[in-house]
PLY file of the C-alpha trace (Angstrom):
ply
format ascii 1.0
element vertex 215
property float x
property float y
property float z
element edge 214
property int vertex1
property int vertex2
end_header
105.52 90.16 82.20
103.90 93.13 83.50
105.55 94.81 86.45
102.54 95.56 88.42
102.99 98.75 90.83
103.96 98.80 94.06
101.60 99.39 96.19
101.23 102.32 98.27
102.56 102.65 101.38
100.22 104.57 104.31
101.52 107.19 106.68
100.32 106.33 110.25
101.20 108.05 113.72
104.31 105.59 113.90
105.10 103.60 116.70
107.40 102.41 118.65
109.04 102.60 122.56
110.57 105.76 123.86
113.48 106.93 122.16
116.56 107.65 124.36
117.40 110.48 122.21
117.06 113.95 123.37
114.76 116.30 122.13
116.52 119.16 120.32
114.02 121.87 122.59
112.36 120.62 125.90
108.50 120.92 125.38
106.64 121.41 128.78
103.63 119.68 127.82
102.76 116.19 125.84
100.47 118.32 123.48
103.76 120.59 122.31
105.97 117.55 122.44
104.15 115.79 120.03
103.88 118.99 117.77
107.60 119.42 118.39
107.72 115.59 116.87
105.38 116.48 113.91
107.38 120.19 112.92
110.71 118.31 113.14
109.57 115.37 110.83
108.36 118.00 107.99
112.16 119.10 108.16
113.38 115.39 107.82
114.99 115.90 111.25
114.09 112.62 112.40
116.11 112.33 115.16
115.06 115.31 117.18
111.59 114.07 116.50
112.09 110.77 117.83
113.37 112.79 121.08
110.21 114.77 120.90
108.09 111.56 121.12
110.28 110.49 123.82
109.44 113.23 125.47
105.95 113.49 124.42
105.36 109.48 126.79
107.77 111.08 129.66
105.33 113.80 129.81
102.69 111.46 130.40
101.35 110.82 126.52
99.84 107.36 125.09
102.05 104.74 125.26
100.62 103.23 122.12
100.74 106.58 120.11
103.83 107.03 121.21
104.93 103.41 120.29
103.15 104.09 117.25
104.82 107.04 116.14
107.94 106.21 117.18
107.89 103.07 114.76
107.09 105.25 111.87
109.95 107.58 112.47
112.23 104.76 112.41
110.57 103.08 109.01
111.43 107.40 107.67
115.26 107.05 108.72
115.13 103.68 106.94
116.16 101.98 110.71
113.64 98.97 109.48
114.51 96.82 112.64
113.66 99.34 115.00
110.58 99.74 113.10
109.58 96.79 113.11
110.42 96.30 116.91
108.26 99.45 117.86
105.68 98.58 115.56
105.19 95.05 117.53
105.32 97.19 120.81
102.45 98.91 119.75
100.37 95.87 118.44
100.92 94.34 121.81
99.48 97.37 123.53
96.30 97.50 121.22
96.02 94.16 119.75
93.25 94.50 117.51
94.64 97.89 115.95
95.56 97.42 112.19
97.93 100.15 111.92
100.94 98.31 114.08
100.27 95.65 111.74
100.11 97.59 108.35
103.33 99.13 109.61
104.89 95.64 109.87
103.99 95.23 106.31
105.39 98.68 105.02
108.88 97.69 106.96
108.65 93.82 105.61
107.55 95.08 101.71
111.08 97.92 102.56
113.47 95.01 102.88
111.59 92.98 100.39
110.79 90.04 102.41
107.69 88.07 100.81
107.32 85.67 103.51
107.01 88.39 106.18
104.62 89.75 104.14
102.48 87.89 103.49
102.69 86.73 107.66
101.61 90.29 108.46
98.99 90.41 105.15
96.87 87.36 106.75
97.51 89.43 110.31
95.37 92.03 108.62
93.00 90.20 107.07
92.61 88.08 110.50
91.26 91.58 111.93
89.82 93.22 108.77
88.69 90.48 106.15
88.38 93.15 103.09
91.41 95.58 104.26
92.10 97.14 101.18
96.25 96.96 101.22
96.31 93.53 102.79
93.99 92.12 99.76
96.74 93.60 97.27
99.29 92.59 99.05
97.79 89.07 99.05
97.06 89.14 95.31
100.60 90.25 94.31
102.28 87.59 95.70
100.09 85.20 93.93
101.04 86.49 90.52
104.60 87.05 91.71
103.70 83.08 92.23
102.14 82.90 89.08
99.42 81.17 90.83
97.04 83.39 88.29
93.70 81.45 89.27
94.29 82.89 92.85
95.57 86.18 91.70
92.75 86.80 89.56
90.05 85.99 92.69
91.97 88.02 94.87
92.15 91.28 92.69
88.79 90.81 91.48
87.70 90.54 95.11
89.03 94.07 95.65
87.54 95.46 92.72
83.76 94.40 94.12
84.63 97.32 96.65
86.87 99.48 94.80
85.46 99.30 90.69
87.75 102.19 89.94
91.30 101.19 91.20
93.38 100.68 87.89
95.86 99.01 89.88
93.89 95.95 90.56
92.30 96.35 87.32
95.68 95.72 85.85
96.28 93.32 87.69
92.88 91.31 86.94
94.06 92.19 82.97
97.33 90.17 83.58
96.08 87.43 85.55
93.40 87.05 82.67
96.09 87.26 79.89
98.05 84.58 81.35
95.66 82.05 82.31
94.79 82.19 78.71
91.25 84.83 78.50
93.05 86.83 75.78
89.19 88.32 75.18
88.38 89.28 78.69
91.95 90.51 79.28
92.03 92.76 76.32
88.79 94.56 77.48
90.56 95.07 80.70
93.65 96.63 78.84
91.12 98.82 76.68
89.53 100.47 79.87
92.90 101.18 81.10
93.85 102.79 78.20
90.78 104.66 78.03
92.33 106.17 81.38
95.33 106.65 80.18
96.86 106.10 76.54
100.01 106.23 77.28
100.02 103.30 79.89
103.10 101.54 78.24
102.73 98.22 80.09
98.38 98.19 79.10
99.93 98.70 75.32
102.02 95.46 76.29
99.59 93.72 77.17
96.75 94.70 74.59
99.19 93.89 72.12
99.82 90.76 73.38
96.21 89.94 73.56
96.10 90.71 69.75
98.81 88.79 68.52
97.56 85.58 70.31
94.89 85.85 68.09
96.49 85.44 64.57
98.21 82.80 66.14
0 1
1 2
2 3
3 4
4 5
5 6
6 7
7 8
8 9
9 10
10 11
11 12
12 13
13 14
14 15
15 16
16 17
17 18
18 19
19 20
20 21
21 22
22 23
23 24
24 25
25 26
26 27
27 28
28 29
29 30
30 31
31 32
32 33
33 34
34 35
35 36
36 37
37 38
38 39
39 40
40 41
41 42
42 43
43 44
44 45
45 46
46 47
47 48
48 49
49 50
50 51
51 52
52 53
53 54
54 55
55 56
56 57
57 58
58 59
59 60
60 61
61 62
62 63
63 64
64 65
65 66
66 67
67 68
68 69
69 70
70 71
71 72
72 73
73 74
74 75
75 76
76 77
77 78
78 79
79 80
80 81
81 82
82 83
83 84
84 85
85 86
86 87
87 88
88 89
89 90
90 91
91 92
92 93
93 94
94 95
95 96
96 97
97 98
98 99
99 100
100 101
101 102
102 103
103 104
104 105
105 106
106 107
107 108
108 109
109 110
110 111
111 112
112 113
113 114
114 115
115 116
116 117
117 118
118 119
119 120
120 121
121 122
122 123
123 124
124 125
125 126
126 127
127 128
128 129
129 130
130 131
131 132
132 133
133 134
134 135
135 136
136 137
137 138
138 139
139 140
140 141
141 142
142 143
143 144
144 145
145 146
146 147
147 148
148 149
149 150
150 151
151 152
152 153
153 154
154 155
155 156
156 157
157 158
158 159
159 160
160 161
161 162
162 163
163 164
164 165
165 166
166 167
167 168
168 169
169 170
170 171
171 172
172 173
173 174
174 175
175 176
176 177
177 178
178 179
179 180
180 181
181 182
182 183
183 184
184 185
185 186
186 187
187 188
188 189
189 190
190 191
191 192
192 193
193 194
194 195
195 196
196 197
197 198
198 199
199 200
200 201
201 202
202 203
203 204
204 205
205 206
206 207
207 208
208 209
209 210
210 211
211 212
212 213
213 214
């Protein structure tokens, strides 16, 4: 079976509540703090960047950036239940912002939870009916079902807004293959090798298309 890719993960502000930690300088302004936070993360120093943003919301910055942020420093160190706490911080501060909520799905997809998942997919698509990562999300765990009949409506759904994304084109190839349209399927597989010839798991499935003919 076709390991479809995982899907891409965004890079928000973060969130979360003020770290504790302190800053490796002392910034006299929010403005530099949250620069401070921003140098220090290029330099994977996360944790004098989480003291930054601490000091960034004792300087008087936005509580919801600087839950935000905060939560996506965490999710960089890998600290998935802080993450995940900050991130909820933040969606309580702003409850119709999607980013608190996309984080939740970045930390959930990290420990490989399905369940949470898809809880904070149909958060999403609550908000934002045709948010792009929530509709993947959502299709991927119906072929991980092999429900293929709901996989196949959900990627073709994103396709109707995004015709050129491979990765839900693949994913519309496999859902076809399996619920038994070898001849719809193996155009799919043709137009992704026609992007790329050396798609190994495309030449899979192509292949497979082929032999269920001379069967």
């Amino acid at each position: 079976m076709k390991r479809l890719p995982s899907l891409l993960f965004f890079s928000a502000l973060g969130g979360g509540l003020v770290s504790a930690q302190p800053a490796a300088s002392t910034p006299t302004s929010s403005a530099s703090c949250w620069q401070a936070s921003l140098t220090a993360e290029t330099s994977n120093d996360y944790d004098s960047a989480l003291g930054d943003i601490g000091q960034y919301q004792n300087n008087g910055g936005n509580a919801f950036l600087a839950n935000l942020r905060t939560a996506w420093l965490y999710y960089l160190k890998q600290d998935y239940g802080n993450a995940a706490r900050y991130y909820n911080a933040a969606e309580k501060l702003q409850p119709t912002s999607i980013n608190p909520l996309l984080g939740l799905m970045s930390v959930s997809e990290a420990q490989g939870d399905n369940t949470a998942i898809e809880k904070s997919a149909e958060d999403v698509l609550h908000l934002d009916p045709m948010n792009y990562r929530a509709q993947m999300a959502v299709a991927y765990r119906h072929y991980l079902a092999k429900d293929y009949a709901m996989a196949l409506a959900s990627y073709r759904r994103v396709l109707t807004y995004y015709p050129d994304d491979m990765t839900a084109l693949s994913g519309e190839a496999w859902s076809l293959l399996y619920l038994g349209q070898q001849d719809k399927a193996e155009a799919d597989f043709k137009t992704l090798l026609g992007i790329n010839a050396d798609d190994t798991w495309a030449q899979k499935g192509l292949s497979l298309c082929q032999e269920s003919k001379t069967n």
